[in-house]
C-alpha positions as CSV (number, residue, x, y, z in Angstrom):
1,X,118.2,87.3,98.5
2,X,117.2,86.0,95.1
3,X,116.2,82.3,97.2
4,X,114.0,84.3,99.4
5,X,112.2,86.1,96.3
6,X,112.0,82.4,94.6
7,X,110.6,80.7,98.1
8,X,107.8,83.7,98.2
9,X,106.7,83.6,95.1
10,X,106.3,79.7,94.9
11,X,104.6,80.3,98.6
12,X,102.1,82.2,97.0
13,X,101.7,80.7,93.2
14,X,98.2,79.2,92.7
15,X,99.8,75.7,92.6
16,X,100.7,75.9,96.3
17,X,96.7,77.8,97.7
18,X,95.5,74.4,96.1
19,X,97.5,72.3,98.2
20,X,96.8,74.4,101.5
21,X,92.9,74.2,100.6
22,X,93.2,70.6,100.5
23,X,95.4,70.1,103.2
24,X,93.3,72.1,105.3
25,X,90.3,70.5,104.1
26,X,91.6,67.1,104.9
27,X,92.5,68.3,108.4
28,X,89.2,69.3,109.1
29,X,87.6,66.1,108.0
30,X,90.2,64.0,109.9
31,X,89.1,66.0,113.1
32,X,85.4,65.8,112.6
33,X,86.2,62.1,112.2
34,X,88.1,61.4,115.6
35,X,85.7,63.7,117.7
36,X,83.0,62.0,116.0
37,X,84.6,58.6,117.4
38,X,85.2,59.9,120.9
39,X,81.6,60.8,121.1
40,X,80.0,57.9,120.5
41,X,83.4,56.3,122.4
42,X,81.9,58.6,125.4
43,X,78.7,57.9,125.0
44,X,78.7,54.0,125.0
45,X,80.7,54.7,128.5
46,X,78.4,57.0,129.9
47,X,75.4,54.1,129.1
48,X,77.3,51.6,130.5
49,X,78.0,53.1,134.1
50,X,74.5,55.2,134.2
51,X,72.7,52.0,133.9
52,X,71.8,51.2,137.7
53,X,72.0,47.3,137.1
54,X,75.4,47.3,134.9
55,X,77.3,49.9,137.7
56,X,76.2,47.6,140.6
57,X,77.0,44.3,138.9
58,X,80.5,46.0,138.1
59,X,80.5,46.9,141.8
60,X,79.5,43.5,142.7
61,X,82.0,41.3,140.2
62,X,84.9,43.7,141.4
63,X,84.0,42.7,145.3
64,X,83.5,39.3,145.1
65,X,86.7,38.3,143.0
66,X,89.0,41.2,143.5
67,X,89.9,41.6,139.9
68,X,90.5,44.9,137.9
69,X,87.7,47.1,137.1
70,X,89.0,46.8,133.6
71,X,89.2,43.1,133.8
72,X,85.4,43.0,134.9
73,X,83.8,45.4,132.8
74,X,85.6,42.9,130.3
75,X,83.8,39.7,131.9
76,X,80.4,41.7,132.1
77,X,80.9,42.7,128.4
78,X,81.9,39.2,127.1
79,X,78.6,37.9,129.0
80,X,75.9,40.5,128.7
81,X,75.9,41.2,131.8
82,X,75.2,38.2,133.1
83,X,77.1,38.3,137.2
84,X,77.4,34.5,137.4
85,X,78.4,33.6,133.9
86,X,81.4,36.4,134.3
87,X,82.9,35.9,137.2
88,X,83.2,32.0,136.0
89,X,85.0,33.3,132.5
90,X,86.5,36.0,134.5
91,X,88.2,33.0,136.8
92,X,89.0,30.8,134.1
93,X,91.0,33.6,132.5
94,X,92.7,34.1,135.5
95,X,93.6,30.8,136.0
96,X,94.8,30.4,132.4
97,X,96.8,33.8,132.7
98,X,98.1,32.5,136.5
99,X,99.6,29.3,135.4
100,X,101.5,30.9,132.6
101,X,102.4,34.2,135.0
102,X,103.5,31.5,137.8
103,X,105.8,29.4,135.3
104,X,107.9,32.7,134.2
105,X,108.4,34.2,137.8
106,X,108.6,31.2,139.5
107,X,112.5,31.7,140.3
108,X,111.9,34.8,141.9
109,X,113.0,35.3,145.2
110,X,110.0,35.3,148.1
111,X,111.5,36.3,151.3
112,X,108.4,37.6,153.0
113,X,105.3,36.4,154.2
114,X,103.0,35.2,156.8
115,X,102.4,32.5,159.4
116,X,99.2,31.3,159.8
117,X,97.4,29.1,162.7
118,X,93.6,27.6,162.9
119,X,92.8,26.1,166.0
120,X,88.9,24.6,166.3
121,X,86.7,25.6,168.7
122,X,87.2,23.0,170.9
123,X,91.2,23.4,171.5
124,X,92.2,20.0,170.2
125,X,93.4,20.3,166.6
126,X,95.2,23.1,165.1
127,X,97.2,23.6,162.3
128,X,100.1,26.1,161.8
129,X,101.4,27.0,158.1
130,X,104.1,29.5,156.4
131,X,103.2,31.0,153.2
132,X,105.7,33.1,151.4
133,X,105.3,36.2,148.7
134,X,108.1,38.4,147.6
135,X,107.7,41.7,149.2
136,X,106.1,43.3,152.4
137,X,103.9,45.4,151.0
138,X,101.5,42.4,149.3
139,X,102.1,40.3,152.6
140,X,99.9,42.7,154.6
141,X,97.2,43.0,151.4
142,X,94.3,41.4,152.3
143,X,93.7,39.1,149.2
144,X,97.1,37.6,150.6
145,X,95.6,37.3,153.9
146,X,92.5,35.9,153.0
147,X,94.9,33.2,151.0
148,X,96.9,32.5,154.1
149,X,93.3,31.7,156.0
150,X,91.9,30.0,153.4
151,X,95.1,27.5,153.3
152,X,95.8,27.1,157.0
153,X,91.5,26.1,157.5
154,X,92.0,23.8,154.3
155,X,95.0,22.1,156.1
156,X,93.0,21.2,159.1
157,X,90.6,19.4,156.6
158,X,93.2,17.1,156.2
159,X,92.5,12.8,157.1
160,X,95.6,11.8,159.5
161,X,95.9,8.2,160.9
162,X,94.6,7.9,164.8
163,X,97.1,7.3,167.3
164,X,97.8,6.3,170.6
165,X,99.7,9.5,171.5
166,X,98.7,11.8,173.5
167,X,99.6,14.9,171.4
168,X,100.5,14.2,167.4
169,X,102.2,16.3,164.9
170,X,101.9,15.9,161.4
171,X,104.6,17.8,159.0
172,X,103.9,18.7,155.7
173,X,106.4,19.4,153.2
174,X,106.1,17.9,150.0
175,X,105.1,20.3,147.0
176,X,102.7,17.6,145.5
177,X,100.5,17.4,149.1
178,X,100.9,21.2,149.3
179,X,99.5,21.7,145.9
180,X,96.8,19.0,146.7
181,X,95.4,21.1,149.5
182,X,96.0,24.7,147.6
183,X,94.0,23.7,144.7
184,X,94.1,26.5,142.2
185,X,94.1,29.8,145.1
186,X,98.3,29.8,144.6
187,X,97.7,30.6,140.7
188,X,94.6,32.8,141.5
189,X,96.4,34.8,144.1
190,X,99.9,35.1,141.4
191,X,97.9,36.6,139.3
192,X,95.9,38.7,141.0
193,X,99.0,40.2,143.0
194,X,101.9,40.2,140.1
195,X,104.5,38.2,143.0
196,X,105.8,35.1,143.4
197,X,103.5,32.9,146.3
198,X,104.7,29.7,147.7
199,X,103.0,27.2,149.6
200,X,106.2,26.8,152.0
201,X,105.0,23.8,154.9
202,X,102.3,23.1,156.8
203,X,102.3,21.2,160.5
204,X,98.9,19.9,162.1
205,X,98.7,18.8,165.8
206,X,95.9,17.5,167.5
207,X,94.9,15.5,170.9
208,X,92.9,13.0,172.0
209,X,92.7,13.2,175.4
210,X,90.0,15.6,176.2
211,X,91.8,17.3,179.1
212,X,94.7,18.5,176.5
213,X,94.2,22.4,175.3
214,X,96.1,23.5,171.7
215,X,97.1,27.4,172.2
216,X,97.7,29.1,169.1
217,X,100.1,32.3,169.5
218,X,100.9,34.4,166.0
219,X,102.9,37.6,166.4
220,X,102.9,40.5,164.2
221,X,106.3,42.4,163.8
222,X,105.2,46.0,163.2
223,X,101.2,46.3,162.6
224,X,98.9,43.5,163.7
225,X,97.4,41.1,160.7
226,X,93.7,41.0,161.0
227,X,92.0,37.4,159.9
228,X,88.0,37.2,158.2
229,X,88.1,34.2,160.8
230,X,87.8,34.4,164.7
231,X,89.8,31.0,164.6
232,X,92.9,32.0,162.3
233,X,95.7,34.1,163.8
234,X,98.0,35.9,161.0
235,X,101.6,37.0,162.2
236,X,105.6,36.5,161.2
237,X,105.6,34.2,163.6
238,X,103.5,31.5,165.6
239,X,103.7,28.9,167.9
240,X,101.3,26.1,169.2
241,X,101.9,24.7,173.2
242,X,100.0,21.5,174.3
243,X,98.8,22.2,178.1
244,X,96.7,20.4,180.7
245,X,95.0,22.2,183.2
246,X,95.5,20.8,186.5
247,X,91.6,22.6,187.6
248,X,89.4,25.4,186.3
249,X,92.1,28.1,185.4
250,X,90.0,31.5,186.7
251,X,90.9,34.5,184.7
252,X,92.8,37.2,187.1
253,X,93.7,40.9,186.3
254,X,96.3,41.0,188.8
255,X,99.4,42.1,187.3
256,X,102.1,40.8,185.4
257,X,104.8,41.0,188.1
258,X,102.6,39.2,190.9
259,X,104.3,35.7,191.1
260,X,100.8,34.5,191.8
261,X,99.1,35.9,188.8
262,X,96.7,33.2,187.0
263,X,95.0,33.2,183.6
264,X,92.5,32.9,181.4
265,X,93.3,29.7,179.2
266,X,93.7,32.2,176.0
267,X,95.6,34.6,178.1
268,X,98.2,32.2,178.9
269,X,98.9,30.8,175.6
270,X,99.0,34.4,174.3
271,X,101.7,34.7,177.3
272,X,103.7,31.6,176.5
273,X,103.7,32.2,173.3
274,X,105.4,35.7,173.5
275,X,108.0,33.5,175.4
276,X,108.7,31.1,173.1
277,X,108.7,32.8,169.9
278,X,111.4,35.6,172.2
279,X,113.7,32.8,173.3
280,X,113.3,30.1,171.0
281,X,113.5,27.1,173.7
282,X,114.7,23.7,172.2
283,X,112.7,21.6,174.3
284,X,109.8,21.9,177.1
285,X,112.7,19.9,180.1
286,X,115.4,18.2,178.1
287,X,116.5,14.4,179.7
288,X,119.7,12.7,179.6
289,X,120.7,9.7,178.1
290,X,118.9,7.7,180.3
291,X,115.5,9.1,180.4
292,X,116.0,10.9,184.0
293,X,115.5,14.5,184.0
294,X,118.6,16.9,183.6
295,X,119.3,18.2,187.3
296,X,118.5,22.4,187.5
297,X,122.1,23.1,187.2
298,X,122.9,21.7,184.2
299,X,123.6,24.5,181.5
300,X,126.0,26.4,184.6
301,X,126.1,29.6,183.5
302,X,124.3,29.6,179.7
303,X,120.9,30.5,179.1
304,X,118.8,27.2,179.3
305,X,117.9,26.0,176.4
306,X,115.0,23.9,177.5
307,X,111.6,25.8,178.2
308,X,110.4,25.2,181.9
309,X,114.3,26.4,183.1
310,X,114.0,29.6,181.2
311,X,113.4,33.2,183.1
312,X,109.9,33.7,182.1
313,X,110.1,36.8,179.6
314,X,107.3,39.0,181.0
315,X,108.8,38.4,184.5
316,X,112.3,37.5,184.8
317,X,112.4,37.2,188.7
318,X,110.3,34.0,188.1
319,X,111.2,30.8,185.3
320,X,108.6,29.5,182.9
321,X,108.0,26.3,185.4
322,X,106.9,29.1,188.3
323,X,104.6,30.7,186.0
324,X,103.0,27.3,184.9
325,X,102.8,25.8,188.0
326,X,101.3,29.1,189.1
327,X,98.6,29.0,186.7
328,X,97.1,25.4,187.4
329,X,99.1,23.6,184.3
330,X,101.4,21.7,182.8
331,X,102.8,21.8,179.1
């Protein structure tokens, strides 16, 4: 009891009213201070975005380069404003930023990712690639897709010895000529997505006989993957046949099951394509040691592993050969 009677009367001694007056006096001023700050804090903000030219070259900088609005208010700020002068600082930070990001997750495991295919107009060169990320979800986000287009276009850019054959295929595999054709969009695309992105391999094939058609086939697993470009097919897998038309192939819309259906020269690579990529064939008519063509017979009773002796997928009561010989062409 006597503790409690000490306790109030120090609470209430002159000493201690002094110390609580400039306590609460501080407290006040401390206050004052930080709402102070967050006005003008507020303000600034509210000047920056109200200004019609500052919101829209935000809004512009964040389109064209897919950075964080944070990240390009920086650029704006560090460049009054200026769009062109920003997005080049704003790239050269990424860059800086993407080689270090790149170095430290560069172990990480990337087990998804996309196929891509350009063909040119004209159906006699194409490219195919495989570009890997880490998970699903950034695979299907389109500043990875627009990476996977960019890549397989800039593949088909590259110089490749002429031939006498028929149809060539070029294999790309080595990290250095990967790199070489990548540039700097691996490190940009690191950063900008947080995962790890490898350039995996790259194939081009192209004709020169002018009576040769390249059909590019990509399938999608779940949702189809859009491409910015008419000439670039996205998917988790693809495929590329080599066909000659025996004469104008007319497009039909007879259906599927008809053994005499034929198609339009996109249709059927789309339809041999779906075959292929189903059954995996190891060759278009395997040959025996000495160059004669393997009698029909051959496998006995195991699926064929050789293309034009498989059932055809979308029509088993016919094999791949039927359908090509019923469509005017040969692979």
């Amino acid at each position: 009891m006597s503790n409690l009677k000490s306790f109030y009367r120090l609470s209430l001694s002159p000493f201690h009213n002094y110390l609580m007056q400039t306590e609460f006096t501080r407290v006040c001023d401390s206050r004052s201070i930080l709402s102070n700050i967050k006005t003008s804090l507020f303000d600034y903000r509210l000047r920056f975005l109200s200004s019609p030219s500052s919101s829209s070259t935000l809004s512009t900088l964040r389109k064209k380069t897919g950075y964080a609005f944070v990240l390009c208010r920086k650029a704006l700020e560090q460049n009054d404003n200026d769009l062109n002068k920003a997005e080049k600082w704003l790239r050269a930070e990424a860059l800086k930023q993407g080689w270090e990001k790149a170095e430290q997750i560069k172990s990480r495991t990337t087990g998804q990712g996309l196929i891509g295919i350009y063909t040119d107009p004209t159906l006699q060169k194409s490219t195919i690639i495989e570009v890997k990320c880490e998970t699903d979800f950034v695979a299907k986000n389109q500043n990875f897709v627009s990476l996977v287009t960019d890549l397989a276009k800039l593949s088909a850019q590259i110089d490749t010895e002429k031939t006498e054959a028929s149809v060539e295929k070029i294999v790309i595999n080595d990290e250095q000529k990967l790199n070489e054709i990548s540039g700097n969009r691996l490190v940009e695309s690191i950063n900008k997505l947080g995962e790890n992105i490898r350039f995996l391999r790259a194939c081009i094939i192209k004709t020169n006989q002018i009576d040769i058609r390249l059909l590019p086939y990509a399938h999608a697993v779940a949702s189809k993957i859009e491409s910015n470009d008419i000439n670039v097919q996205l998917g988790k897998y693809g495929t590329i046949i080599a066909v000659r038309p025996k004469n104008q192939i007319e497009q039909s819309k007879n259906d599927l099951e008809s053994n005499e259906v034929s198609y339009d020269i996109q249709e059927l690579g789309a339809r041999l394509g779906q075959h292929i990529i189903g059954l995996s064939p190891k060759s278009v008519l395997r040959e025996d040691d000495t160059g004669e063509k393997l009698p029909d017979d051959i496998n006995g009773d195991e699926e064929p592993t050789d293309l034009l002796r498989q059932k055809f997928l979308l029509n088993e009561d016919i094999t791949v050969k039927q359908f090509v010989d019923n469509s005017n062409v040969e692979i």
